[in-house]
N, C-alpha and C positions, 0 to 999 in steps of 0.2 A: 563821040562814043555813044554808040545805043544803049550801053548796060546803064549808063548814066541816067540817061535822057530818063531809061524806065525805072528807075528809083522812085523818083518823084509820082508817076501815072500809077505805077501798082503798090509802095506801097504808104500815098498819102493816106486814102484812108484806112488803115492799118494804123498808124501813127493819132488820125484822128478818132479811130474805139479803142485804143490804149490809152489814148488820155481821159477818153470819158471813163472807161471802166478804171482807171486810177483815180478819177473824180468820184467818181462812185467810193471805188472803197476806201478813199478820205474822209469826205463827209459820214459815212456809215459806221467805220470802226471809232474814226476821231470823236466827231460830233453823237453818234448813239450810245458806243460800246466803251468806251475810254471812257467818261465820266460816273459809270455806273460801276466798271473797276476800280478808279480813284476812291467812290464811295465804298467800295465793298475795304481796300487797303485803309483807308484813314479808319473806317468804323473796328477795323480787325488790330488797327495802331492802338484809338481807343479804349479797345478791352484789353488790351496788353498793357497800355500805361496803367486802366483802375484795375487790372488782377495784380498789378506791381505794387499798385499799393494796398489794394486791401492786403498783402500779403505781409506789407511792411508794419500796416495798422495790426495783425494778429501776431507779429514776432513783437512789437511792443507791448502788447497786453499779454503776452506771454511771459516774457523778459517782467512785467510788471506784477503778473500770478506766480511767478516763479519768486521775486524777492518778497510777493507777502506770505507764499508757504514759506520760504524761509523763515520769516518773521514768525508766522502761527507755529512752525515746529520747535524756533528757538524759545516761544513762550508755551507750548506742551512740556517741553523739556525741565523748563524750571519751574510748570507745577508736580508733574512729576516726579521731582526733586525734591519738591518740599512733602511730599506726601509720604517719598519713602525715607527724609528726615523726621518725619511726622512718626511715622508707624515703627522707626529706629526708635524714637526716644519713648514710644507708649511701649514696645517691646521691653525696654530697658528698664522703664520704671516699674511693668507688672515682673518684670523678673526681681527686682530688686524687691518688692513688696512681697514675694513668695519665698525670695531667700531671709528673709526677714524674719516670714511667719516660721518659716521652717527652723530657723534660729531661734526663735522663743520656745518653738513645740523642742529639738533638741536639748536646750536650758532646760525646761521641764522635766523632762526623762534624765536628764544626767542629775538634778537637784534630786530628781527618787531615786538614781542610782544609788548617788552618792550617802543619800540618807539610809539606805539599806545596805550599802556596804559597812559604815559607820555601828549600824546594829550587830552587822555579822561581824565584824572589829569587835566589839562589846563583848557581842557572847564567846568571840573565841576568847577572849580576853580573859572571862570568866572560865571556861575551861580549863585556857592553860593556868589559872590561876589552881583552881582545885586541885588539876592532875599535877602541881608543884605541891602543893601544900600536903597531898598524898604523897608526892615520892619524898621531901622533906625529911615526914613524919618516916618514913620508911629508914631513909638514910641515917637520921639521929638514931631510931632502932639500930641497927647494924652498926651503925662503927661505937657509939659510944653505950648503947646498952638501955636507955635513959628511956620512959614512957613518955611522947607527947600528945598532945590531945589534939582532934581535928581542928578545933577553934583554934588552940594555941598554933598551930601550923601555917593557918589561914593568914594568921594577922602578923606575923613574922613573914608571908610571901610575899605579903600586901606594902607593909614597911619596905622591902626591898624593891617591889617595883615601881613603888613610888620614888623611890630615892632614882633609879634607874638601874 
């Protein structure tokens, strides 16, 4: 068979620049171009593995500023607390020192009340003392006819209200 026979005659060397031009681009891609990829993957692994973990070193010191503001805000909180127990109990004490004053200065004023009303007791005292011992003196006139005198009026008003 001639179709045969010319396989071999036309297309050996065809077979022989396929193999070279696939030697080629073994050598080329394999040996040039694949190791400078491997290099570019491993360096880009790399930064993937240290961005993994610095990410992992700033969620711990995060996690780690996170429970000392904790800590700093639960000890703000109890000075805090003690300041506004602080300024509770100086409140309470200038209150209690004002009600105090204000309670000696009201003693005061009710002590001069009371002594002035004790006078105006007295003098009415004395009034209605006279304006008895005049109507007295009035009354023994009228019913029994009898002359008495201011003095004697006085000391017969005085006897009675002393007695009650």
């Amino acid at each position: 068979m001639p179709q045969i026979a010319q396989i071999l005659e036309t297309y050996a060397s065809q077979f022989f620049w396929l193999l070279i031009v696939f030697g080629l681009i073994y050598f080329t891609i394999g040996k040039g171009m694949l190791p400078k990829i491997e290099a570019n993957m491993d360096a880009r692994d790399r930064k993937i593995a240290d961005d993994l973990a610095a990410a992992e070193r700033a969620r711990a010191e995060a996690d780690n500023l996170g429970d000392s503001g904790e800590a700093d805000l639960a000890a703000a909180r109890l000075v805090a607390q003690a300041k506004a127990n602080e300024a509770k109990a100086k409140a309470a004490k200038d209150a209690e020192q004002r009600l105090a004053k204000a309670d000696a200065e009201v003693g005061v004023k009710l002590a001069a009340a009371e002594a002035d009303l004790a006078k105006a007791s007295a003098a009415a005292m004395a009034s209605i003392e006279s304006v008895a011992a005049e109507a007295a003196a009035d009354i023994v006139a009228k019913v029994s006819g009898a002359k008495v005198s201011a003095a004697q009026a006085a000391s017969a008003v005085k006897a009675v209200m002393a007695n009650g």
